[in-house]
C-alpha positions in Angstrom: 308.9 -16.2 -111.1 308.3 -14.1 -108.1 310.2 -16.4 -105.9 309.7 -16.0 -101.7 314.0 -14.6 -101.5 313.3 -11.1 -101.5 310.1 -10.9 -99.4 309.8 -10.5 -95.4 308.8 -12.9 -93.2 305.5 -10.3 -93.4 304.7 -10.7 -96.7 305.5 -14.4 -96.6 303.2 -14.7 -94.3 300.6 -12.4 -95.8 301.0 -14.2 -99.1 300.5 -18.0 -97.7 297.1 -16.3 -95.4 295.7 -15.0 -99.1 296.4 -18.7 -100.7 295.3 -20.5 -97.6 291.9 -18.3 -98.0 291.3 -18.4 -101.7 292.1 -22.4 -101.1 289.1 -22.5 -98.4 286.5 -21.4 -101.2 285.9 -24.6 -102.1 285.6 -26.1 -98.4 283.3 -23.5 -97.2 281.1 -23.9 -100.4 280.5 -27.8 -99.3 280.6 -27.4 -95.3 278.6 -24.8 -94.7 275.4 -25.9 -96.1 275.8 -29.6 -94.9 273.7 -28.7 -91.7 271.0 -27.3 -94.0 270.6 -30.8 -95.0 267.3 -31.9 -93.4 265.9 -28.0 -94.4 266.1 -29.0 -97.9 265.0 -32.4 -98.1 261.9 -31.1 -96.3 261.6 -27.6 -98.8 262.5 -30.5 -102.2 260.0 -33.0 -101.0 262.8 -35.4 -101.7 265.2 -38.1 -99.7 268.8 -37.1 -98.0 270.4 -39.8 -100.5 269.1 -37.4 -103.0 270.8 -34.0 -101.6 273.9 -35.0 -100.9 274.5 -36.2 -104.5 275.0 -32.0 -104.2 278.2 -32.6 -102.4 279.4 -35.4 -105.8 277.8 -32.8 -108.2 280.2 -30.0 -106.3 283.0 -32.3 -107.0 282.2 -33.0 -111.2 281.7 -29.1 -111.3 285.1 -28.8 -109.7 287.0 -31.6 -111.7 286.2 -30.1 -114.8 286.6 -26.4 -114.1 290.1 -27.4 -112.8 291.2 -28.1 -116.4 289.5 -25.2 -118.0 291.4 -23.1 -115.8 294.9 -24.2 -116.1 295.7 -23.5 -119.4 294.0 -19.9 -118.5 296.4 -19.3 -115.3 299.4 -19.6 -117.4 298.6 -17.8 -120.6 296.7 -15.3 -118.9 298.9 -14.9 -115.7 296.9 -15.9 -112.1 294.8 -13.2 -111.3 292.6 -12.2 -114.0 291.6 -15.6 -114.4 290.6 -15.6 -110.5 288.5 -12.4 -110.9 286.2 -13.8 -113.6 285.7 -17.0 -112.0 284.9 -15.6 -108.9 282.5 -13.3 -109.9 280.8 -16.8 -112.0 280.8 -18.1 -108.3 279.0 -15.3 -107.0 276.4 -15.4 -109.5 275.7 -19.4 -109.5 276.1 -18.9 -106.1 273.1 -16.3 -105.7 270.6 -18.7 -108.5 271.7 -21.8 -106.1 269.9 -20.1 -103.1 266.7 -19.4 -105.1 266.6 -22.9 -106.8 263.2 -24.0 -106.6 263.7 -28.1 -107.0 266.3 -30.9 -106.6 267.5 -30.6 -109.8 267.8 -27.1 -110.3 269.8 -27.2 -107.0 271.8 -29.7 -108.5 272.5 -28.1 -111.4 273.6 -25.2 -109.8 275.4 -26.7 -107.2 277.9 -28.1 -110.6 277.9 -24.4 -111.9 278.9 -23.0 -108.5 282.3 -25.0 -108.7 282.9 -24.9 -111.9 283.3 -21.2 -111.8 285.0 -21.1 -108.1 287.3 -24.0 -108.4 289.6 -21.2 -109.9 290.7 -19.9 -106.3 292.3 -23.6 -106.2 294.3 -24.3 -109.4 295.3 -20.5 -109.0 296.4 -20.9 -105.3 298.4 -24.2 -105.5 300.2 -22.9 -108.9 301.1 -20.1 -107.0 302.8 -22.0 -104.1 304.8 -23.3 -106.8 305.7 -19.8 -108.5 306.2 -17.7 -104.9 307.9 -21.3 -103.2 311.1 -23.3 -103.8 309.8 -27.2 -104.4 311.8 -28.8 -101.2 309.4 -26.1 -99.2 306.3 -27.0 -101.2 305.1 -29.6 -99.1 305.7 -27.5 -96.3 303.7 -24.7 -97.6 301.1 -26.8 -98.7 300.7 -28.0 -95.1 300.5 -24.3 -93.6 297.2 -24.1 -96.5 295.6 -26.9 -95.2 296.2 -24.8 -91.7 294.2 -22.5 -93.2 292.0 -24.7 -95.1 291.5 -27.0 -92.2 289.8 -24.3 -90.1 286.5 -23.8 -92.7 285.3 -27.3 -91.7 285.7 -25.8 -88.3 283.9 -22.8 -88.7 281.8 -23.6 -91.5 278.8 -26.2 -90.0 279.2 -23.9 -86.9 277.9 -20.5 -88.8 276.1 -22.8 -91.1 273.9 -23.9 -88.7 273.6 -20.4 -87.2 272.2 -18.8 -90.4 270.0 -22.3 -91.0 268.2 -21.7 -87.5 268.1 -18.4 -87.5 267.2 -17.4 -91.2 266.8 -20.2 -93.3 269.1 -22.4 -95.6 269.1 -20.1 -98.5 270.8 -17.3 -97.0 274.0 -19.6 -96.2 274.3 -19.0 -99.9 274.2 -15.2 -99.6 277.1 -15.8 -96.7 279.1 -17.5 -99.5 278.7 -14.9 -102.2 280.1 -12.4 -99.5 282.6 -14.3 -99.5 283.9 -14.8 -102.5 283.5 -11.0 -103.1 285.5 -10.0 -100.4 288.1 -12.4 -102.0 288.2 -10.9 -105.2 289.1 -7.0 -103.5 291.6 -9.1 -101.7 293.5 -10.5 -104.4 292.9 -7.4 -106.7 295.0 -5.0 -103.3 297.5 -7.7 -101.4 298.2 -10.0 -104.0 301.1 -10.1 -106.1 300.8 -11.9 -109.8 302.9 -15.2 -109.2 303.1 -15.5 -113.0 303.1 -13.2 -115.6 301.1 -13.8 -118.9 302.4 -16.0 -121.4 301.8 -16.0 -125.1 303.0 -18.7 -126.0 300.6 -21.0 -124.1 297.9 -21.6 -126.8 294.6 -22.0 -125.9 294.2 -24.2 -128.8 292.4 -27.6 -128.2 295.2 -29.6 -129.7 298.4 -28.1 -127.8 296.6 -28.2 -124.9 295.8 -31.7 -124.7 299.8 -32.9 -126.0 300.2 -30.1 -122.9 298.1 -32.2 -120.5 299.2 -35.4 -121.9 303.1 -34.4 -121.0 302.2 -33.7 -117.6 300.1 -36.8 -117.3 302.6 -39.1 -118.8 305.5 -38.4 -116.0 305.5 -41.2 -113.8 306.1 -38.8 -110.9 303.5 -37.3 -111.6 300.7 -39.8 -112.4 301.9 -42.2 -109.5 301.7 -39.7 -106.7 298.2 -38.0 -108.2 296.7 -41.1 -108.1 298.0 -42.3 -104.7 297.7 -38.8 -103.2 294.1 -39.1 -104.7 292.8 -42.2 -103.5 294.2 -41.6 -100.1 292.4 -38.6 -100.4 289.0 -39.3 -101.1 288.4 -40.7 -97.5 287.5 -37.1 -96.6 285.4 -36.6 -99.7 283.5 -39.7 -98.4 283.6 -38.6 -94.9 281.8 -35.0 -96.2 279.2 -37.0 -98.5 278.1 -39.0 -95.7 278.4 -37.6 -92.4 275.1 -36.4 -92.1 273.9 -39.5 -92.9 275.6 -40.9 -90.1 275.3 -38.3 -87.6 271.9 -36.6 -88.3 270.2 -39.6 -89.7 271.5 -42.8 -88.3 272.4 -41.2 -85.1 269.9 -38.0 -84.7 272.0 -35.7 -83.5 270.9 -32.4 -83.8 272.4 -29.4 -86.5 274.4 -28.1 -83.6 275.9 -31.1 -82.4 276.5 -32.1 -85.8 278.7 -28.7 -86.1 280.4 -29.4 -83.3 281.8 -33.0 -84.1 282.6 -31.6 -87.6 284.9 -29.5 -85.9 286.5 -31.6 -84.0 287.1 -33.5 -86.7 288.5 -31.0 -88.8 291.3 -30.9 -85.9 292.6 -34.4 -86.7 292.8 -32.8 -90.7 294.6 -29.7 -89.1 296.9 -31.5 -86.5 298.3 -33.9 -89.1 299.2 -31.8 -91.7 300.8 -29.2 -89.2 303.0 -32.4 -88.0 303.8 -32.6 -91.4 305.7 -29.4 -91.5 308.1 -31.0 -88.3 308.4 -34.9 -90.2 309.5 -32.9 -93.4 312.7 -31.5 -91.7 314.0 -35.2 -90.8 311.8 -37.4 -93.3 311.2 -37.6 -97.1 308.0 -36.7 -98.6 307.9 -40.3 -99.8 308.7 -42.0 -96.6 305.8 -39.8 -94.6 303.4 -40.7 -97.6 303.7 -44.4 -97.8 303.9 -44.5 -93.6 300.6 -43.1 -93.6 298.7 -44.6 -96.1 299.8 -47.8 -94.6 298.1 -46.5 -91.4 295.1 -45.1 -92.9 294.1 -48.9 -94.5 294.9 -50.8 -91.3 292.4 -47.9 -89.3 290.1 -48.5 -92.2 289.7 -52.1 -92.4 289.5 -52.3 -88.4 286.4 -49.4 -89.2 284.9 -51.7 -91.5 284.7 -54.9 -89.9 283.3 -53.0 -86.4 280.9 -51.7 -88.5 279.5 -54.8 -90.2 279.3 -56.3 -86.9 277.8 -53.6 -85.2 280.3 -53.1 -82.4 280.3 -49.0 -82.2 278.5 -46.9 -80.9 278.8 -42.2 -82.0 282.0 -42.2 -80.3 284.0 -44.8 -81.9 282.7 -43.8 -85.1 284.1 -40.2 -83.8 287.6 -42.2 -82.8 287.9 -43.9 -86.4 287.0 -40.9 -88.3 289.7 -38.8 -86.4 292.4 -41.0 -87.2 291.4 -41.4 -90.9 291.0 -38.1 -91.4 294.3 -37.6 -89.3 295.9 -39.8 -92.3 294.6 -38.0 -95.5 295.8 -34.4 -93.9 299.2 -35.8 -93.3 299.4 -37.9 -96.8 297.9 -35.5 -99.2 300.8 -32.6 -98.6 303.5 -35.0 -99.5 301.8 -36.8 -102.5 301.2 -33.3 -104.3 304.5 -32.0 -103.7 305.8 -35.1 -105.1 303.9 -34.4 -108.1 304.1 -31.0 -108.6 307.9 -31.2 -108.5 309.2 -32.1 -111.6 307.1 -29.0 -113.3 307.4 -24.9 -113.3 306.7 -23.2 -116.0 303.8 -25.1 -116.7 302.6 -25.3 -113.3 299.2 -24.2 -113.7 298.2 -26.8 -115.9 300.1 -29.0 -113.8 297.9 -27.9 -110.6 295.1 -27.8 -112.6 295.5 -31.5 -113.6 296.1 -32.6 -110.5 292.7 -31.0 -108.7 291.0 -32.6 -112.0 292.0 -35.9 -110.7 291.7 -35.4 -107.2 288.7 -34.2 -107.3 287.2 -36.2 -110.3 288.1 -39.3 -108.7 287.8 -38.3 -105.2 283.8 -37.2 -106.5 282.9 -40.2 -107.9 283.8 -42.2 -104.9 282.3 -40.3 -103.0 279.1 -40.8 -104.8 279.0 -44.1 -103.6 277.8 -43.3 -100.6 274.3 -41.8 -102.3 274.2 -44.3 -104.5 275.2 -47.5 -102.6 272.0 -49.0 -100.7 273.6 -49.3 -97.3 273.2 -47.6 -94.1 275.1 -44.3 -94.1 278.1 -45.9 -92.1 278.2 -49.0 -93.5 278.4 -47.2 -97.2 281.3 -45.1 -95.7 283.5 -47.3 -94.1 283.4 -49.8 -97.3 284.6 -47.2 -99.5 286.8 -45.7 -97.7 288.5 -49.2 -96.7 288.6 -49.4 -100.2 289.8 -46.3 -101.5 292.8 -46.5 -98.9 293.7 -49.7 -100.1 293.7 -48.4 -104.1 296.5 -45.7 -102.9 298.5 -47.9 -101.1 298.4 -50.9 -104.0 299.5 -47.9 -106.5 302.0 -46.6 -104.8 303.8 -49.5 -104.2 303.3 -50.8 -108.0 304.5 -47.1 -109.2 307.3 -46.6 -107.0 309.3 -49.0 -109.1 308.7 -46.6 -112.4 309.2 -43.7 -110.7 312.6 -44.8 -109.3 313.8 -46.2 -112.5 313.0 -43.0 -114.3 314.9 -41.4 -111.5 318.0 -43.6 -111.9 318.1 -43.2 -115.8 318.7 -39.9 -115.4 316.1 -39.3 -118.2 314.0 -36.0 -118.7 313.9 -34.8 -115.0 314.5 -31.7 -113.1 316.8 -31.9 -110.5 314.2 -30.8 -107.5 312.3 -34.1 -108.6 314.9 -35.6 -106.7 314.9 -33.3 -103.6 311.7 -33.9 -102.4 311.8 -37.7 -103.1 314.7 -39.3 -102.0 315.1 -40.1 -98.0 316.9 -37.1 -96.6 
């Protein structure tokens, strides 16, 4: 492993910049078109329920690609994998921008990030190849740094290119993009693993692969947790132009703007992560938070059944949820990720499956569910928050008796989950 020892405080930082921005591929690819919403309901002759099934069908796309890649990243090494899969991306990318009907869009849309969700797997394996695992969660926090300012960005420049030039050229934006990533990674980025033969890519090996990782009780505890907690911002994407645009009529620009201010609540926490790690244990931050995230979430719900709140309290609840899943996910991975290395990209790859499998179909509640736009949200997300705290507290008792047996685990498991 190319491990961080050697390297300056330059090239560390250069490094995490080139993960944080292969990691926003997959924001950018769900934000940016969000504000085009109303464009192509109008151009599809079709209902806003409809289109933003594109955000769920993103997420199935992504899920699946996520374990077609890993075994990939580690018998192939990182980066070759990464340059066919972006170049996939560009090409679904350009066909999604001439779709001609819902479907097609759709269908698209589920190629798009199956093909892209390499930049992903690859980046978050490579945090654990380039980082020691007591600074994972730390450097998974200075990602979501990065990460945390597409959603920012993204509806802002959406928007932009939606007024001024249509919808379909935000999907020329994003295949810039992505091919600006791919002479990045093939210049300033160093292979974080080198190929490995003895990885087959053999159906049977790797599922007895996949069903080692998944069988750890570090592992599948804190992935499922980590991914429930999660999926409030997966719910939060799906439906806030439904609540915004639709239920509230604000305009695409407006719409922008509170996404970016939400995204700050998603940046903030995760930055406070990196101070709480110093002093606190990933677990102890994790389990604070989700606790926090399900008392914000029922209070959300039951103001919303009754009416009480008007755009800015939605605003308020939002932040702090949002707030919660930045500061909890960080934790919950690193937890996970810890007690693997040299099968970390099947590892990664595993975990993005679930996180994003789950986290998609969740999210397509909020098409699918025949409630207003808030209504749908705040119901899943109350219960979504609730499913990570009810497994975490039921796991925690395997995952400290495996812990205490001493049985099968390596000793950085420990590091990052014990209180410090």
């Amino acid at each position: 492993m190319n491990r961080i020892d050697n390297r300056s405080k330059r090239q560390t930082f250069l490094l995490i910049l080139i993960l944080g921005a292969l990691e926003t591929i997959t924001p950018i690819s769900i934000d940016m078109y969000l504000p085009a919403f109303p464009r192509i309901v109008q151009d599809f002759h079709t209902e806003i329920g409809k289109v933003s099934l594109s955000v769920s069908t993103y997420f199935l796309g992504f899920a699946i690609g996520e374990i077609v890649y890993g075994p990939l990243l580690d018998r192939f090494g990182r980066k070759r994998p990464v340059y066919t899969g972006l170049a996939l991306y560009v090409a679904a990318t350009i066909i999604c921008g001439l779709s001609n009907s819902i479907d097609s869009f759709l269908l698209m849309r589920f190629f798009q990030a199956l093909s892209g969700c390499v930049a992903s797997v690859a980046a978050i394996a490579m945090v654990r190849d380039f980082f020691p695992v007591d600074k994972t969660a730390s450097v998974l926090s200075f990602l979501f740094l990065i990460v945390g300012v597409s959603p920012m960005l993204a509806p802002t420049i959406g928007s932009f290119i939606v007024t001024a030039f249509g919808w379909r050229y935000v999907f020329s934006m994003l295949a810039i993009v992505a091919s600006i990533m791919i002479g990045v990674v093939f210049f300033f980025l160093p292979e974080g693993h080198q190929p490995d033969t003895s990885v087959s890519l053999k159906p049977r090996p790797i599922i007895n692969g996949f069903k080692q990782i998944l069988f750890n009780p570090t592992f599948y505890v804190f992935t499922l947790a980590g991914t429930f907690s999660f999926a409030g911002l997966f719910v939060y994407v799906a439906g806030s132009p439904e609540i915004f645009m639709n239920d509230f009529h604000v305009g695409a620009k407006t719409y922008g703007a509170i996404f970016a201010f939400l995204s700050i609540g998603f940046i903030g926490s995760s930055q406070l992560n990196h101070i709480l790690n110093r002093k606190y244990s990933n677990e102890r931050i994790f389990k604070a938070t989700v606790i926090i995230q399900v008392i914000f979430s029922g209070v959300y719900l039951l103001g919303v059944l009754n009416g009480w709140y008007g755009l800015w309290a939605h605003i308020g609840f939002l932040f702090v949820i949002l707030s919660c899943t930045g500061l909890a996910y960080p934790n919950a991975a690193a937890i996970a990720l810890s007690p693997f290395s040299n099968n970390a990209g099947r590892a990664s790859a595993l975990l993005g499956f679930m996180q994003i499998g789950i986290g998609g179909l969740i999210s397509s509640g909020v098409g699918v569910l025949h409630f207003k736009g808030s209504v749908a949200v705040s119901i899943i997300m109350m219960f979504s928050s609730a499913a990570a705290l009810c497994i975490l507290l039921i796991g925690k008792n395997q995952v400290n008796k495996r812990l205490s047996d001493n049985v099968n685990y390596d000793a950085a498991e420990k590091l990052v989950y014990e209180n410090k």
